[in-house]
matplotlib code that plots the C-alpha trace (Angstrom):
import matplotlib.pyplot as plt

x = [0.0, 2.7, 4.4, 1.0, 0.3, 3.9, 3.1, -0.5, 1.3, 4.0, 0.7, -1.4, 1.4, 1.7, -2.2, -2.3, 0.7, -1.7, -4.3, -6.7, -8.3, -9.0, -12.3, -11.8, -9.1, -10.0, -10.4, -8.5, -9.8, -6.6, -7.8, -6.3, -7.5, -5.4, -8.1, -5.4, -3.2, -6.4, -7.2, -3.5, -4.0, -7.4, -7.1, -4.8, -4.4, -0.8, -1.5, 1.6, 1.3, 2.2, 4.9, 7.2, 5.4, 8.1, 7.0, 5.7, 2.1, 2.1, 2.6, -0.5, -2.3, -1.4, -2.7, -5.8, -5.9, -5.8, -8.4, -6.1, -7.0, -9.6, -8.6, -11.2, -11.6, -11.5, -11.6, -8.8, -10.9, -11.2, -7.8, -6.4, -3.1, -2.7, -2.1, 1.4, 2.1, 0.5, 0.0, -3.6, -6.1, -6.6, -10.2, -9.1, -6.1, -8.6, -11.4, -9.0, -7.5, -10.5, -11.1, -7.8, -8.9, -6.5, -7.5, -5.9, -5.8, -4.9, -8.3, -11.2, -11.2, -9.9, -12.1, -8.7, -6.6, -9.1, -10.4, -7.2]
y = [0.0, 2.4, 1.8, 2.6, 5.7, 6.8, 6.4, 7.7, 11.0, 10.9, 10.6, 13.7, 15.8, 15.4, 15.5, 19.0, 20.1, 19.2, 21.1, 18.8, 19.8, 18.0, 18.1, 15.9, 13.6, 12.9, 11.1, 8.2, 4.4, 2.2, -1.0, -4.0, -7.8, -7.6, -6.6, -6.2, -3.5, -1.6, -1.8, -0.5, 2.1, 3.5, 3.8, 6.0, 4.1, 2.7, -0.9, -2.9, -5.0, -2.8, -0.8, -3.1, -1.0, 1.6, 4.7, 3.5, 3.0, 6.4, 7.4, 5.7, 6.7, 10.3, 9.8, 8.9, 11.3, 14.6, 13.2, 12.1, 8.1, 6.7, 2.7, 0.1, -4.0, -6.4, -9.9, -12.1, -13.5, -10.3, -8.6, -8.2, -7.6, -11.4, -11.9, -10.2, -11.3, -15.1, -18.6, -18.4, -21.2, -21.0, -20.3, -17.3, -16.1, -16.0, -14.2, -11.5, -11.5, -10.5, -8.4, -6.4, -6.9, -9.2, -11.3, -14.4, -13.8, -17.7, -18.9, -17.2, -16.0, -12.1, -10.0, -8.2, -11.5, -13.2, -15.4, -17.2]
z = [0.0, 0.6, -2.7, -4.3, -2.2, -3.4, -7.0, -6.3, -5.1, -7.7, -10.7, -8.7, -8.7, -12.7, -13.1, -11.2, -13.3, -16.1, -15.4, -13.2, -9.9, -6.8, -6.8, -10.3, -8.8, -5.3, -3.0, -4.7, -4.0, -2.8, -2.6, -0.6, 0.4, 3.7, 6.2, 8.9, 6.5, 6.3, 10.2, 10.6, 8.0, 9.2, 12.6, 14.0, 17.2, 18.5, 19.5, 20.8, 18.5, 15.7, 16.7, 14.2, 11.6, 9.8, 8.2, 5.6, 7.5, 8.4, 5.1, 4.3, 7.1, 6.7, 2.9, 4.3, 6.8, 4.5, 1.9, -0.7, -1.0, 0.4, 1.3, 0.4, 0.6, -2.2, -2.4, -2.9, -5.4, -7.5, -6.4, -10.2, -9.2, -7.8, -11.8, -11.7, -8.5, -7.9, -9.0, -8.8, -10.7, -14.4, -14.1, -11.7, -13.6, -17.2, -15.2, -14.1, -17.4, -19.0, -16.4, -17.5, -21.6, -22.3, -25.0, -26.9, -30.5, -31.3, -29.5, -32.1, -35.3, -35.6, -38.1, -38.9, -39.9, -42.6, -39.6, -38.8]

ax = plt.figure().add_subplot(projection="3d")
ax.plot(x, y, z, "-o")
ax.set_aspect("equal")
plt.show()
């Protein structure tokens, strides 16, 4: 999440540059399928348990805090990044694949090739 808020930052910064306002842009969804990572990030509360956690939670947190992204849950089932990152099940990895737009050229006819 914190790698994601950096580049989240990094692409507002250029979007303003651009022209955009905030009222366009924000708040920005962030979404993650570790319920305990958004717990962490939400609520602003030490608990002993976390105080392994380096700045890169409060870097999220203070993300959140001043309206810029706005963290929500997703599924491990639907999480479409699990296709870069996991071995996930074929039926999985094509649903999130078409989910993305990939397609497969070889498995119908393409108007564009003469139907080969």
């Amino acid at each position: 999440m914190a790698m994601t808020s950096c580049e989240i930052t990094w692409l507002l910064a250029l979007l303003f540059d651009l022209g955009f306002t905030k009222q366009q842009l924000l708040p920005i969804a962030l979404f993650c399928d570790n319920m305990a990572a958004l717990h962490i990030a939400r609520n602003p509360v030490f608990y002993e348990r976390t105080k392994h956690i380096e700045v890169d939670c409060h870097y999220v947190r203070d993300k959140i805090t001043i309206g810029i992204l706005k963290t929500a849950h997703v599924s491990t089932k639907f999480q479409l990044a699990d296709v870069f990152t996991k071995a996930i099940l074929v039926d999985q990895f094509s649903q999130l694949l078409s989910k993305l737009g990939v397609v497969d050229f070889f498995q119908s006819p393409h108007p564009t090739c003469g139907g080969y």
